[in-house]
C-alpha positions in Angstrom: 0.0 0.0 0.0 1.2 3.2 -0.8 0.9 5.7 2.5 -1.4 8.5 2.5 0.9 11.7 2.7 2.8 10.0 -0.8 -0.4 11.5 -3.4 -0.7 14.7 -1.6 3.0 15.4 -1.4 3.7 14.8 -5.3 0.8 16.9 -6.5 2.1 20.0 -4.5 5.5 19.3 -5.7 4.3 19.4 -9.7 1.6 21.9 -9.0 3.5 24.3 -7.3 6.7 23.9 -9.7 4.8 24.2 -12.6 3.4 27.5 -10.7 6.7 28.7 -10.5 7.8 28.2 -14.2 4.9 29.9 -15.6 4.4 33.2 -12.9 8.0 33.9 -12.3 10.8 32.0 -14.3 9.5 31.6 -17.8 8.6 35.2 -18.2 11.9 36.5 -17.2 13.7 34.2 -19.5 11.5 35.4 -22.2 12.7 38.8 -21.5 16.4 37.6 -21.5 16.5 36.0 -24.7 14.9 39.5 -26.6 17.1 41.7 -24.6 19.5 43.2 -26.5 22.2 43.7 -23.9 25.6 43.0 -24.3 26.4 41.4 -20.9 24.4 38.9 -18.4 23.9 41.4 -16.1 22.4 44.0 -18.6 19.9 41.5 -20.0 18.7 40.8 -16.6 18.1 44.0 -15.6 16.2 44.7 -18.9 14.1 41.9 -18.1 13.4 42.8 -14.4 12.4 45.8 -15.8 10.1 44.6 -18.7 8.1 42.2 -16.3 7.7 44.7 -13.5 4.5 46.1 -15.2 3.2 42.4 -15.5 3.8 41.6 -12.1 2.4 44.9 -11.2 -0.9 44.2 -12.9 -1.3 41.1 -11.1 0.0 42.5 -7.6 -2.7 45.1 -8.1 -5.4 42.6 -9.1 -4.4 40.7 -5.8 -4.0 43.4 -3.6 -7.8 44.5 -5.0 -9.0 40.4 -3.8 -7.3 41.2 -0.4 -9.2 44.3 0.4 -12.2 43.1 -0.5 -11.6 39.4 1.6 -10.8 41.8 4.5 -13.8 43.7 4.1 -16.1 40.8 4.7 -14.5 40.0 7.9 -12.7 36.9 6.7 -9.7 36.0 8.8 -6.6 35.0 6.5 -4.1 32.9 7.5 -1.2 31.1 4.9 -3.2 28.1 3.8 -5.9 30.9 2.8 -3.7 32.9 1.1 -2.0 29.4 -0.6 -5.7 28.8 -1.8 -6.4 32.0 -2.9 -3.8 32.1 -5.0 -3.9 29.0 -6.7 -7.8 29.0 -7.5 -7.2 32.4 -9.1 -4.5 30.8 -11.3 -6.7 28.1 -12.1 -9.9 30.5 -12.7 -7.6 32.3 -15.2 -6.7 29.2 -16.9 -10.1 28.0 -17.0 -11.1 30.9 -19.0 -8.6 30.1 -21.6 -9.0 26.5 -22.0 -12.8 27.0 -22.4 -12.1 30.0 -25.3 -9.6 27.5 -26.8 -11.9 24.2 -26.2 -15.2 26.5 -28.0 -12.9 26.8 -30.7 -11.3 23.2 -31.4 -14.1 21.4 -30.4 -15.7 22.4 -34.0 -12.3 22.9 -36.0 -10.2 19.5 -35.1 -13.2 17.3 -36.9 -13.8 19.9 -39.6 -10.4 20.4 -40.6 -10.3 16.0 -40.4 -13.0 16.6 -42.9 -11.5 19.0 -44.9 -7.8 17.1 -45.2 -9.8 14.7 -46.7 -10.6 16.0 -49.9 -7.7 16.3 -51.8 -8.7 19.7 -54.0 -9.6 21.8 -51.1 -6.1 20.6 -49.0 -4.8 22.2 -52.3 -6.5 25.3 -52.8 -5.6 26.0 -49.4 -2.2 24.9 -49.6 -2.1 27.5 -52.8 -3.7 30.1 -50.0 -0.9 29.6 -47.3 2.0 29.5 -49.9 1.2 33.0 -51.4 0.2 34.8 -47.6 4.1 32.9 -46.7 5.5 34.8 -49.8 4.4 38.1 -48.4 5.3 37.2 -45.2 9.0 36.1 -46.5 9.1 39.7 -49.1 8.6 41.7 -45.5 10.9 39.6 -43.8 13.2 40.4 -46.4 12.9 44.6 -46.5 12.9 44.7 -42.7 16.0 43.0 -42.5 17.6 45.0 -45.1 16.2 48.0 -43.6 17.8 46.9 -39.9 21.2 46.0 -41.6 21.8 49.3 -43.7 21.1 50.9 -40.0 23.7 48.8 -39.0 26.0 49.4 -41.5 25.6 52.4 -41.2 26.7 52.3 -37.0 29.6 50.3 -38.4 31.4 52.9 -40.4 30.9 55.7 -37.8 32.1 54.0 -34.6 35.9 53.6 -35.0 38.0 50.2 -34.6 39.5 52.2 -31.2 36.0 52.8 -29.7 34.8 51.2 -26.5 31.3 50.3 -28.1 33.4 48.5 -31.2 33.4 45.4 -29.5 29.6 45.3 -29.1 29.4 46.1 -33.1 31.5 43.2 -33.5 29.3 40.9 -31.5 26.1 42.2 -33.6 27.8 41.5 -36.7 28.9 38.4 -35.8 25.1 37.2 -36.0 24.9 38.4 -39.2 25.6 36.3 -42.2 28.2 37.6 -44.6 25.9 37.3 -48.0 23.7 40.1 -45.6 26.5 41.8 -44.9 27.5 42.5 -48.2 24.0 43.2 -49.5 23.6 45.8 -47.1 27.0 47.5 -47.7 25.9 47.8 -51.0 22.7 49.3 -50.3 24.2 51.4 -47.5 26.5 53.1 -50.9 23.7 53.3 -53.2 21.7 55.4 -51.0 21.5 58.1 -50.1 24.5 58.6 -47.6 27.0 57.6 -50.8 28.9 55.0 -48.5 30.0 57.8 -46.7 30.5 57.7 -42.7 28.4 59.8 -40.1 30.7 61.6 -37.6 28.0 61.0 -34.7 28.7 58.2 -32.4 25.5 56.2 -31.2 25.0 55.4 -27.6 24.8 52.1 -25.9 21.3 51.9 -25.5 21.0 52.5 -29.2 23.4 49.5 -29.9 21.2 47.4 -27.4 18.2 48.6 -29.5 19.6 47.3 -32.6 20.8 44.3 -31.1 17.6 43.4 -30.8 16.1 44.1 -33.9 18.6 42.2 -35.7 18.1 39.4 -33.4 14.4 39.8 -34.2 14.7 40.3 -37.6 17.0 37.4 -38.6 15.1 34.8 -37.2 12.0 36.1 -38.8 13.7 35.9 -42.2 15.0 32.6 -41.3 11.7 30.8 -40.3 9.8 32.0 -43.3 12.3 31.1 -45.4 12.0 27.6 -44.0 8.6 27.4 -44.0 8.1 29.1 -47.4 10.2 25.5 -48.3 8.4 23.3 -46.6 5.1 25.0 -48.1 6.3 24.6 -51.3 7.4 20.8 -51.2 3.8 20.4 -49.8 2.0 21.9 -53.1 3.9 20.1 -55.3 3.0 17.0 -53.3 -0.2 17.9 -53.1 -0.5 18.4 -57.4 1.5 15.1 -57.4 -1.5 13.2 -55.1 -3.7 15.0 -57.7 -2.0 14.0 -60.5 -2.5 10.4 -59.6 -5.7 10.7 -58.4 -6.7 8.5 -61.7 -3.6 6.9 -62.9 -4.1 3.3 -64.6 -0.9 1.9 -63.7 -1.6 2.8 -59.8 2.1 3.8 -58.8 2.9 7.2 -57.5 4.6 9.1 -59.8 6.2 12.3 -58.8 7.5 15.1 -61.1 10.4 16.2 -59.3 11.6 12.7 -57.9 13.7 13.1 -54.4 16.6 10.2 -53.6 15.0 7.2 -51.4 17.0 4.8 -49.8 17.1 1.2 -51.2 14.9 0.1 -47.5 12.6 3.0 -48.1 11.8 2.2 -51.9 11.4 -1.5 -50.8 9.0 -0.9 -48.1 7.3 2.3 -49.4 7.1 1.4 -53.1 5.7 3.6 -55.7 2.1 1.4 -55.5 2.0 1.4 -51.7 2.2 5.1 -51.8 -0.5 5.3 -54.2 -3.1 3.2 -52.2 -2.2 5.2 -48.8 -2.4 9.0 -50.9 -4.8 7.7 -53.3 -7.2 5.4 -51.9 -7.0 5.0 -48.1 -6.6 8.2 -46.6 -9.3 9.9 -47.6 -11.4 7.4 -45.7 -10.1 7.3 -42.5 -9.7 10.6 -42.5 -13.4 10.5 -42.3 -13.8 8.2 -40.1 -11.4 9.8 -37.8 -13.7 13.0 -38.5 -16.5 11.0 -37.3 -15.4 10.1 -34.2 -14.0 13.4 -33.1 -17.3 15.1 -34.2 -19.2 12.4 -31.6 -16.1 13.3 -28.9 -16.6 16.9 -29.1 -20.8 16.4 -28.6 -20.0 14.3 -25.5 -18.0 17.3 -24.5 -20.3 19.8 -25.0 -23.0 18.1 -23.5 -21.3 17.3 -20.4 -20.0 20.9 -20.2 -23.9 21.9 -20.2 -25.5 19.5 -17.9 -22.4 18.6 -15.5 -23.4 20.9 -12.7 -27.0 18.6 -12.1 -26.9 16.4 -9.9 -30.6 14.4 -9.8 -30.6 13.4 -12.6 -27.1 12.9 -13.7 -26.9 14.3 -17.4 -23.1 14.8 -18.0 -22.5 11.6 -20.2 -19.0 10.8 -18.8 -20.7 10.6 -15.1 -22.9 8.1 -16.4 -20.1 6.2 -17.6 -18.3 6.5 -14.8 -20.7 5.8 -12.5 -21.5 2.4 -14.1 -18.2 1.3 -14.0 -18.0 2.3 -10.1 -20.5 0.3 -8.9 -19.1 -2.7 -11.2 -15.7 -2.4 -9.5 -14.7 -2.1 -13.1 -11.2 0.0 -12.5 -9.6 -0.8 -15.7 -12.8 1.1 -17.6 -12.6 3.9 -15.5 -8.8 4.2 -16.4 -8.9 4.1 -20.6 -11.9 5.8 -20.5 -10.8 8.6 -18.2 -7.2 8.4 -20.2 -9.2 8.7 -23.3 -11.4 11.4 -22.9 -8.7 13.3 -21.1 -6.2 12.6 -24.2 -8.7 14.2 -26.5 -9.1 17.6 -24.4 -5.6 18.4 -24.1 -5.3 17.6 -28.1 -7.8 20.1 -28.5 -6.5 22.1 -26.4 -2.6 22.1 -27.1 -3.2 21.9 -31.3 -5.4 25.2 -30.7 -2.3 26.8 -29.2 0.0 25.4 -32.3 -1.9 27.3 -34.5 -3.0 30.4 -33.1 -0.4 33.4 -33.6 0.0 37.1 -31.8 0.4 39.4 -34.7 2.8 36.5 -35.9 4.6 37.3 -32.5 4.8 33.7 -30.9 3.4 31.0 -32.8 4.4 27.2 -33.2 6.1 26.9 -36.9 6.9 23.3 -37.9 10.3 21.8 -38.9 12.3 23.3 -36.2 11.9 26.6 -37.0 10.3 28.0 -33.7 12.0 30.6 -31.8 12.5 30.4 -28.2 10.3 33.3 -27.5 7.3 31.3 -29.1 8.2 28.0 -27.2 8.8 30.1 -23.9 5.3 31.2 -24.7 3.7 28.1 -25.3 5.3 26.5 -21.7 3.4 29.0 -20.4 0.2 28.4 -21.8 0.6 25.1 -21.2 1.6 24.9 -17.4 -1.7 27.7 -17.0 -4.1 25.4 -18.9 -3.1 21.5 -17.3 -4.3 22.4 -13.8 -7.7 23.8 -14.3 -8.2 21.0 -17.3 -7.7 18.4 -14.9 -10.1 20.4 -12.4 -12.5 20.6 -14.8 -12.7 17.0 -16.2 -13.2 16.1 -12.2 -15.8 18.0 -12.3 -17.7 16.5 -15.5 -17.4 13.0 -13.8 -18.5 14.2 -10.6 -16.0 14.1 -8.4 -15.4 17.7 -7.3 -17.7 18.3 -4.4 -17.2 22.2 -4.7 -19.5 22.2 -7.7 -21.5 19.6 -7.3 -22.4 20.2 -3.2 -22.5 16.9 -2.6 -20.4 15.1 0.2 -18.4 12.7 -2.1 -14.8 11.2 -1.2 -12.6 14.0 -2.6 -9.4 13.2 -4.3 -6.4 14.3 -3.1 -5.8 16.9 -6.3 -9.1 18.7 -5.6 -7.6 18.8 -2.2 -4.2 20.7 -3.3 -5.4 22.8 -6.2 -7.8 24.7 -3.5 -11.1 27.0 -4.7 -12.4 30.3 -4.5 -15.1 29.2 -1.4 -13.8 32.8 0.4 -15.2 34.7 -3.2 -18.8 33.9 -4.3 -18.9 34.9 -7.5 -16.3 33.0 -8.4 -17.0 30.1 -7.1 -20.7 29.8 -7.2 -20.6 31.6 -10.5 -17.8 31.7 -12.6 -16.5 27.9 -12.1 -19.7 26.5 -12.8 -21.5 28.8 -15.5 -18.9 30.2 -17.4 -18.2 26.6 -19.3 -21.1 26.8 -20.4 -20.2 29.4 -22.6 -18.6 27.1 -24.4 -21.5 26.1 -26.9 -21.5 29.9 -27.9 -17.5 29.5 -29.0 -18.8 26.1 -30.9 -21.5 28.1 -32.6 -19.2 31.1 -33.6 -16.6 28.6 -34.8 -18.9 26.7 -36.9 -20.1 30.0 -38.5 -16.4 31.2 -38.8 -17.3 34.3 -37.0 -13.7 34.9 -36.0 -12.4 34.3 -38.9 -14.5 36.7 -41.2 -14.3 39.4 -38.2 -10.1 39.0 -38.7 -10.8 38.8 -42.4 -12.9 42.9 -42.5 -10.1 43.8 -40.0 -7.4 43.1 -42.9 -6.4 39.8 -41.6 -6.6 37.3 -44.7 -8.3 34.2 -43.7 -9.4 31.5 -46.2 -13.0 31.9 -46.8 -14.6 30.1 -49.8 -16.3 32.1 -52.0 -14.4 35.1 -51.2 -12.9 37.4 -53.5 -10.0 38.1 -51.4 -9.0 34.7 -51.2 -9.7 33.3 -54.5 -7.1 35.9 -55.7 -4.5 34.9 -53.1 -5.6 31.2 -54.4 -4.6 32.3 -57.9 -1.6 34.2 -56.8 -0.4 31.0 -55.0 -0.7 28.6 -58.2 1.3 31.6 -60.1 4.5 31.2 -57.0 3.7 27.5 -57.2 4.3 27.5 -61.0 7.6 30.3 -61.0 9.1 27.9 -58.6 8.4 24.8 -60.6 10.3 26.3 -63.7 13.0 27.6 -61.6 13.7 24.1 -60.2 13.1 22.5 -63.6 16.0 25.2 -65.3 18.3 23.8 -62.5 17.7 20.2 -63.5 18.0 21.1 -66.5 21.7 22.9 -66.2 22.8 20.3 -64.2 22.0 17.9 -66.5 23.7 19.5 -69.2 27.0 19.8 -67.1 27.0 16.1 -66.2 26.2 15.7 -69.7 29.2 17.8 -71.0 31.5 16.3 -68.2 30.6 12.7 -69.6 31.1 13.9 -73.1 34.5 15.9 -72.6 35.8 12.5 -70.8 34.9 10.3 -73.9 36.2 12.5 -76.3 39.7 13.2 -74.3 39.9 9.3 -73.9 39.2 8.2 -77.8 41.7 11.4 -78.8 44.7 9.7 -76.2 43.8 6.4 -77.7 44.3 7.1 -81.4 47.3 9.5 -80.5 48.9 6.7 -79.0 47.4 3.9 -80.5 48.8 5.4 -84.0 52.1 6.0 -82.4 53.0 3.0 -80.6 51.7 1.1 -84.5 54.6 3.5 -86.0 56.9 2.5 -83.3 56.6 -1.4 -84.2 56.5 -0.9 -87.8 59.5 1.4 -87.5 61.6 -0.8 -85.0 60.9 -3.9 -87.4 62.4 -2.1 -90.6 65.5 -0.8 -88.7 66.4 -3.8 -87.7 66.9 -2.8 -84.2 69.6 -0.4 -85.1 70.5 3.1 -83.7 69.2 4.9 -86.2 66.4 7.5 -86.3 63.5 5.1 -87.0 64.2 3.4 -83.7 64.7 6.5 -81.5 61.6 7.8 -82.7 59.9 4.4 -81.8 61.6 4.2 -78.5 60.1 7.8 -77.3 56.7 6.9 -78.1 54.8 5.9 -74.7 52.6 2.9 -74.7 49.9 3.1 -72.6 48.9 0.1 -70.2 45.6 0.8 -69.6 45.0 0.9 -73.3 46.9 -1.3 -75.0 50.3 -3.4 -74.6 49.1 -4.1 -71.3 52.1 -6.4 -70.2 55.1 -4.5 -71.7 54.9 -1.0 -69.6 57.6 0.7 -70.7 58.8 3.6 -68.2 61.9 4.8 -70.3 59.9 6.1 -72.9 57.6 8.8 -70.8 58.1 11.5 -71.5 58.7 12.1 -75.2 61.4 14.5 -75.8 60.7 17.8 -78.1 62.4 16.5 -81.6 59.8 13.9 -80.9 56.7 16.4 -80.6 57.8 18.1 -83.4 58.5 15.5 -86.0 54.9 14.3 -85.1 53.5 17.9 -85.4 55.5 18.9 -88.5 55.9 15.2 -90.5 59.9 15.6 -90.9 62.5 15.5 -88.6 63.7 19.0 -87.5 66.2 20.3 -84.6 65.8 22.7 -82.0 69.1 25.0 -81.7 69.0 26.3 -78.0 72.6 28.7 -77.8 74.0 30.0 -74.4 76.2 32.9 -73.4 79.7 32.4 -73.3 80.6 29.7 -75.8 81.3 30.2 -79.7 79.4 28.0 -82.2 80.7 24.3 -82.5 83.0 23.2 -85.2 82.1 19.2 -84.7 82.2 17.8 -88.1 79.5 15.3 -87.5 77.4 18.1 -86.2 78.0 20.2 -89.2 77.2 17.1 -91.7 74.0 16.6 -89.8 72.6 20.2 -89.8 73.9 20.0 -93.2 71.6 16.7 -94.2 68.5 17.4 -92.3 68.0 21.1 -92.2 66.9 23.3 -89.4 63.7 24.2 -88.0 63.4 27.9 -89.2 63.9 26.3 -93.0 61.5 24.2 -92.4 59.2 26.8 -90.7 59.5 29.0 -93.6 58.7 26.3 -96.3 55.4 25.8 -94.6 54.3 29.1 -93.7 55.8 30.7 -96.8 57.4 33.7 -95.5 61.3 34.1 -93.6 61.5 32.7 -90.6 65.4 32.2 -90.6 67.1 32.2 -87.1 71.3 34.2 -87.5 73.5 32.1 -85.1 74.9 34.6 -82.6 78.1 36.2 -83.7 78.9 36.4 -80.0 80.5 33.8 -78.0 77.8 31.1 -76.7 77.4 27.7 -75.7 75.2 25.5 -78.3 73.3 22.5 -77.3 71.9 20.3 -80.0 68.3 19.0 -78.7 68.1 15.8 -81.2 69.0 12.5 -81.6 72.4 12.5 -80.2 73.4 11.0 -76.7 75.6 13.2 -74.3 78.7 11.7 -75.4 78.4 13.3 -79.1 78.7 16.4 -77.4 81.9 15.5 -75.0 83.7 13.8 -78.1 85.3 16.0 -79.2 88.3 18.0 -77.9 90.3 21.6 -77.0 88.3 24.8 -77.9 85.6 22.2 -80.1 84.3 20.6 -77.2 80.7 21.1 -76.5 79.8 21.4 -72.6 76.5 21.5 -71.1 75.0 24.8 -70.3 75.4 25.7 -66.5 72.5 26.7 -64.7 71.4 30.4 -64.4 73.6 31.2 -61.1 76.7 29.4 -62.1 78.4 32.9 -63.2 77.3 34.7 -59.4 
């Protein structure tokens, strides 16, 4: 058996923790993370200061409750003032959670409904993807407009300024692509890329520190989203698309790599059964079921304050199962209905935005302002939830009057006994407001009050939206062609690359597939001699990826210059290279051989038809002979005749 103190002792310990986080520590962090202060101590300050009018209101709300306790002649002691406080907590949570249960009560099974008919999901998503694009083009200007202030603070404080080191932490934050687009701006306009002579002040740095804080995650979650929304649509016309395909296998138009588990367990024709064939249904059906949930709901919200006869329908159920002993029914079904009210609940709060202050986005791309925000909603609204499902089973003796054995939460969370209009009026009528909020939602009163305001909200039938419709499918096409140009170019390049591979390796083969034939055909009429057939043949390189796979030949890489230019020029010609300090050579043999085979420039000017004749030097030079002679040629010979290698270029210092 578990002991008695154990229950009470853990429900004060989450209740008033989760007290804590949402009244005092979550609302200063909030106000840390947008400070803009450079230092820990500055951003705590700012937020001290930020939420002293918020506790203020509430201290002066309290202070009002007090007085009027004291009037009455109440005596107050701790465990009255512990009560007081939390039942006014949980009286402002209930009026949220029944203003946020009015209004998902209607929309959770309708939008079930919706989602499942495939052209309205697209006409909205065509809807959300042109109100992102405007959202996305403001994003844009305001951070241009924040960074060309910043640029401009840049270039006025100088590199030796105290406040430089807080300009460098801002523009650390910023990318470099909107660094340079703002520099750019900042010279175009009107300034002329010139540089202010007035120095800001701190708090003016801390002011745009924030604003670039604010403004680059902006940018960067519409971005995101504009992405996502986008990869949606053109899912969406793909699911469309397919709707009536013959073959039944999903076919996409812009194709995304799987992996080989994912294409064998999510195959083309599974994928069109689930987007073509069985989600519509149980979509449906799940709408069917929610729609019958949220009329037990409502109901029981209605009738759950009557006692003789019981009306609420979960006290029935309840009740049943108590005096069957059945514990295991009371559990699911308790588990089940209270699953379904914080759904409602919490995917109310995902979707509902402050001026596009704090709202849920998908895919990561929240901001910890808008999760801060939604931890407090949510620590507010699981207290009196919990309170108020207690009371539509009929187990919270402060609403129904009736001595029943009270549970041990009833016992911590306290109630508003020492006010009476709150707790003989408020906790028990107000829910019923909730079939109003049902009414208005089902009549989309909100939405076409925000839509008059300026607010664009997807009405059918309205002009306002059938034009953002069409502007959406206009995006929706500008991005398919942009994405299909890009396949397109890459295409081509992998194309070209492919190409320019082939052709390089059929030009290498023939060069050296022709050569190396020359080489055998010269070697084998040579005899094997020294002679010019077979130095030629020697210098050719044979290849051993291409052909004469088992005779790789390393002495004949690289080919010499004679070589390239007998090959070039069909005839054998020599390259006369002369140095300083050596007079022409007198060698016999080399005179006989220039004499026999002539020298480039002749041959040059032959082909080309005009003079091309090279004068030897009449200085003094060295002359080396770049031809078919080995190093000895050169060395033969003796006294002033003797031809000696060049030196190299700082031989002489």
């Amino acid at each position: 058996m578990i002991p008695d103190e154990v229950f009470p002792n853990l429900w004060r310990i989450i209740y008033w923790s989760s007290q804590f986080l949402t009244w005092l520590i979550m609302p200063l962090m909030q106000s840390y993370l947008k400070a803009g202060d450079f230092t820990i101590k500055g951003k705590l300050k700012s937020a001290l200061i930020e939420n002293a009018i918020y506790y203020g209101s509430y201290l002066f709300i309290c202070g009002i409750l007090l007085i009027y306790i004291a009037a009455k002649g109440v005596s107050l002691d701790w465990q009255k003032l512990k009560a007081i406080a939390s039942s006014a907590s949980n009286t402002w949570g209930l009026f949220l959670l029944v203003l946020l249960l009015g209004y998902a009560l209607v929309e959770v099974p309708r939008s079930l409904w919706n989602n499942a008919k495939p052209g309205f999901t697209l006409q909205y998503a065509y809807f959300k993807a042109a109100k992102l694009s405007a959202d996305k083009a403001e994003a844009e200007e305001n951070v241009d407009d924040v960074l060309e202030s910043l640029e401009g603070i840049t270039r006025s404080i100088p590199n030796n300024h105290e406040l430089r080191e807080c300009v460098e932490t801002i523009l650390r934050k910023v990318p470099t692509e909107l660094r340079e687009r703002a520099a750019r701006n900042y010279s175009r306009g009107g300034n002329g890329g010139g540089t202010s002579t007035i120095v800001p002040s701190g708090k003016a740095l801390v002011r745009v520190h924030r604003q670039v804080i604010k403004s680059l995650q902006t940018l960067q979650r519409t971005e995101a989203l504009w992405s996502v929304q986008v990869e949606k649509v053109l899912y969406l016309e793909d699911v469309s698309r397919n709707m009536h395909s013959s073959d039944r296998r999903f076919k996409a138009e812009f194709t995304k790599p799987r992996s080989q588990m994912g294409r064998f367990f999510y195959s083309p024709t599974l994928h069109w059964y689930w987007a073509c064939v069985l989600r519509s249904p149980l979509l449906k059906s799940l709408c069917v079921i929610t729609a019958i949930m949220s009329g037990m709901v409502v109901w029981s919200e209605l009738t759950f304050f009557q006692r003789k006869p019981v009306l609420s329908i979960f006290a029935n159920v309840i009740n049943v199962a108590k005096h069957g002993y059945d514990f295991l029914t009371i559990e699911v079904f308790s588990m089940i209905v209270l699953c379904y009210l914080f759904y409602c609940t919490y995917s109310t709060i995902l979707r509902i935005r402050f001026l596009n202050l704090y709202y849920l986005a998908p895919h990561h791309q929240t901001n910890e302002h808008s999760l801060i925000f939604s931890g407090m909603l949510l620590c507010r609204l699981t207290p009196p939830m919990c309170l108020n499902f207690l009371g539509l089973i009929h187990m919270d003796s402060h609403i129904i009057k009736e001595r029943v054995m009270e549970t041990y939460y009833t016992q911590i969370m306290g109630h508003m006994d020492v006010i009476g209009i709150i707790s003989n009026g408020f906790n028990i009528y107000f829910p019923m407001c909730m079939l109003a909020f049902c009414l208005a939602t089902w009549f989309s009163l909100g939405s076409r009050a925000l839509n008059a305001l300026g607010f664009q909200q997807f009405l059918q039938n309205e002009t306002i939206a059938t034009e953002l419709v069409q502007e959406g499918k206009d995006l929706i096409a500008r991005e398919k062609r942009r994405r299909q140009r890009a396949e397109e170019a890459m295409n081509r390049r992998r194309e070209f690359s492919r190409n320019n591979e082939a052709i390089t390796a059929n030009i290498y083969v023939n060069k050296y597939g022709n050569l190396n034939a020359n080489n055998s055909s010269s070697t084998t009429t040579t005899g094997g001699g020294g002679g010019v057939g077979s130095r030629v043949g020697a210098n050719v390189p044979s290849d051993d990826l291409i052909r004469n796979g088992d005779n790789l030949r390393y002495d004949t890489l690289p080919r010499s210059l004679s070589d390239e230019l007998k090959e070039r020029f069909g005839v054998s010609t020599e390259a006369h290279v002369a140095f300083k300090g050596h007079q022409p050579s007198t060698n016999s043999r080399y005179n006989d051989t220039l004499a026999s085979r002539g020298v480039l420039s002749d041959e040059i000017g032959s082909r080309f038809g005009r003079s091309t004749q090279v004068q030897p030097p009449n200085t003094s030079h060295y002359r080396l002979e770049f031809g078919d002679y080995e190093e000895d040629d050169f060395m033969a010979t003796s006294g002033s005749n003797r031809i000696e290698p060049p030196r190299g270029l700082f031989d002489d210092v």
